[in-house]
N, C-alpha and C positions, 0 to 999 in steps of 0.2 A: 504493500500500500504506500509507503515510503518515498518507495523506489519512482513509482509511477507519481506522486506529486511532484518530486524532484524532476523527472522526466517530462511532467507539463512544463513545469515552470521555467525549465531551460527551454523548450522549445519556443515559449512565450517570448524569453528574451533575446532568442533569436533571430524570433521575426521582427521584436519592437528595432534591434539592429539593423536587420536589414532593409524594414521601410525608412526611417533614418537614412543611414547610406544614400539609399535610394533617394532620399529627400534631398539632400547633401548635394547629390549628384546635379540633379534636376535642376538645383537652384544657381550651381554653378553653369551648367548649359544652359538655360533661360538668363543669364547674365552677361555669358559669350555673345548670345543670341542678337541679346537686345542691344547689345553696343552697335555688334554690324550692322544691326537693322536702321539705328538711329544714324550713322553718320551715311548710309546710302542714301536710305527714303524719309528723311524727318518728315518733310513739308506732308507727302503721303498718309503717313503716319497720325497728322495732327489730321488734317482734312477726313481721314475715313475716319478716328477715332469722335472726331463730332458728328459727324455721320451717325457712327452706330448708338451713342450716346441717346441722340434724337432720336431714332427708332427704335432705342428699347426702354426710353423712358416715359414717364408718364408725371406731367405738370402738377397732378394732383394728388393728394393724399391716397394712397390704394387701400381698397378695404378689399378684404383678404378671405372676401366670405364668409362671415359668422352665420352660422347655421347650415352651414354647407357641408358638415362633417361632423363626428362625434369619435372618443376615442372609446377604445374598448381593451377590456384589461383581461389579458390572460393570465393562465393557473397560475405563472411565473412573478405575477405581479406586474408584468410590464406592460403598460398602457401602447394600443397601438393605433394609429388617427384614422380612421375609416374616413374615406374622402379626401377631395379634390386638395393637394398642396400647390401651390403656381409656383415657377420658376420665373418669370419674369424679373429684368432688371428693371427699377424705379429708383428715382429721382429723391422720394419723398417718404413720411413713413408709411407703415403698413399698417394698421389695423387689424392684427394679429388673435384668434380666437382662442387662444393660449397662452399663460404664463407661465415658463418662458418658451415662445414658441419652436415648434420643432420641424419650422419648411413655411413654405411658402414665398410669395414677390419676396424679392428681397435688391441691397445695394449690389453696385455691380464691383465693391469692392469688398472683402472678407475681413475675418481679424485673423492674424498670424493665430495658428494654432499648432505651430508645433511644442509642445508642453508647456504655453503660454498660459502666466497666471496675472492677471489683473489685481488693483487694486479699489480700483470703480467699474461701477457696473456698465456693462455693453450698451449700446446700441444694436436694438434690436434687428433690422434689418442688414448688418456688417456681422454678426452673429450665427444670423441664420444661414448667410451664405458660407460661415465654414462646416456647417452641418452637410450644407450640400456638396461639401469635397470628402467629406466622411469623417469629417469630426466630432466626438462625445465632449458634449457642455455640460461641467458641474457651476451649478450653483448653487448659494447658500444666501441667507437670513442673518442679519445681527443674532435668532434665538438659538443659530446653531452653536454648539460648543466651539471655543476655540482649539482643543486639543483636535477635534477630528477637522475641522479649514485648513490647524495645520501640517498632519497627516495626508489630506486629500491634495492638500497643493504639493505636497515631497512625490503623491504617486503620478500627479500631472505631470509636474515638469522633467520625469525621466519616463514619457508616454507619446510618442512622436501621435498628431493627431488627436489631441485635447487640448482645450482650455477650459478656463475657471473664472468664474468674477461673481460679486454679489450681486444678487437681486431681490430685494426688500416687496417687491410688487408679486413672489409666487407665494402659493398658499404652505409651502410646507418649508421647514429648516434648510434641507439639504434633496435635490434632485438630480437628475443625472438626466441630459438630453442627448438624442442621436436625430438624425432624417426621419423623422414619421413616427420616432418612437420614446418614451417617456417615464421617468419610474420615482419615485422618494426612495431613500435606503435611511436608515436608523443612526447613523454615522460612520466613521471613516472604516472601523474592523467588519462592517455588514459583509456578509462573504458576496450579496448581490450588487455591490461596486464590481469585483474583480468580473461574474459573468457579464455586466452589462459592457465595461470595457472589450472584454475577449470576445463578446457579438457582434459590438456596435462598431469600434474602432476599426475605419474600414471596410466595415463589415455590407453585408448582400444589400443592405437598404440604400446604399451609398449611389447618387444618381452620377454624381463625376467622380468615379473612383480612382487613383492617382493623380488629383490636381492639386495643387501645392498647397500647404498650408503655411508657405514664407511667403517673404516678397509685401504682403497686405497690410493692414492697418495697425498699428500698435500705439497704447497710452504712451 
């Protein structure tokens, strides 16, 4: 029995490595990338990037469907959103039918999430687009304990594909978000943190599966 915990838990650490790497890599190559690209095509660059700006944004506050879905909670505890989430990029906020939401319009720019922990709470629509690269959101409450904030921020920031920050506006201490899917855990020792990492992180719900989680918005 031992053997096989230990035997998970290295495999874990070897993927958490090798998406890293992998992260590492990508961000170096998107660096390369973007130099060549800017000193060939800027003028290009700027032109189409207003361009797409204009067509995928919207002037007005997006409401995001409230009553267009319901979540539904499996044996496991995990809440899952039945209904339509929009991927659309806006301009503006969302009108979100969830706190703290898990999908939907969102900015078309992300928060870095590679084990990125905040000190103030997100912006909601820069949030939910690192859900949609395949990132798990802890948040917590002033009523959560300090010993497990500081516990769950030591397990974020060595977790390529998380972040953390508080949010006073959800109904429970401590939640754990992914793309479409949602749970409370009890604090930082719940053994339902480490599943909901090892499903979510990455994991099949993930609509843009290796897209970066550098590069983006940071406090």
């Amino acid at each position: 029995m031992g053997s096989a915990k230990k035997s998970t838990a290295a495999a874990r650490k070897a993927r958490i490595e090798e998406m890293r790497r992998a992260e590492q890599a990508r961000e170096r190559r998107n660096r390369i990338l973007t130099i060549a690209a800017s000193v060939v095509v800027v003028a290009g660059l700027v032109v189409g990037g207003i361009v797409l700006v204009q067509s995928q944004s919207d002037d007005s506050t997006a409401a995001d469907g409230k009553g267009k879905g319901h979540f539904v909670t499996g044996s496991d505890g995990v809440k899952t959103w039945k209904g339509t989430l929009g991927r659309n990029h806006v301009a503006k906020a969302v009108d979100y039918p969830m706190e703290p939401p898990v999908g939907g319009d969102h900015n078309q720019a992300w928060m870095n999430c590679n084990g990125n922990v905040y000190a103030k709470a997100l912006n909601n629509v820069n949030a939910v687009h690192s859900l949609e690269h395949g990132a798990v959101w802890v948040t917590y409450t002033a009523k959560a304990k300090k010993s497990d904030v500081e516990a769950l921020a030591a397990k974020v920031k060595k977790t390529p594909y998380t972040l953390m920050s508080p949010d006073d506006k959800q109904k429970d201490p401590i939640m754990l978000s992914a793309w479409g899917h949602q749970r409370t855990v009890t604090g930082a020792s719940d053994p339902n943190v480490d599943k909901f990492f090892e499903k979510f992180v990455q994991g099949a719900q993930t609509p843009e599966p290796g897209a970066a989680c550098t590069s983006g918005l940071s406090q």
